[in-house]
C-alpha angles and dihedrals in degrees: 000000000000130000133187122226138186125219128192103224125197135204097028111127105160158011101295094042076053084048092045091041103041081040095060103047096040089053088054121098116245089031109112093178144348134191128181124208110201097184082062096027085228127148108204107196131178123189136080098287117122126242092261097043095056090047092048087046085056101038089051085053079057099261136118109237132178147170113277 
């Protein structure tokens, strides 16, 4: 079953941080779908990977994320 999660992500700061971001969640298994909103610094995600997962997915594409 999906789920959709917000995470707080830190040290973006443009288009292509939103590319890398959006890229390597949306590369991930498990992961349906991802957007990042960079006004509100928000990741929607939708798909079956766990909070952690999904943070340790954006701090190894060189960014701080955290639940919302």
């Amino acid at each position: 079953m999906s789920t959709t999660i917000e995470l707080l992500v830190e040290g973006a700061g443009c288009q292509n941080c939103v590319d890398a971001i959006e890229g390597a969640l949306n590369g991930s298994e498990g992961v349906e779908s991802a957007k990042f909103d960079l006004e509100s610094k928000t990741a929607t995600i939708v798909g079956n990977r766990s909070v952690a997962d999904l943070v340790s997915i954006i701090d190894e594409a060189g960014y701080d994320a955290a639940e919302k």
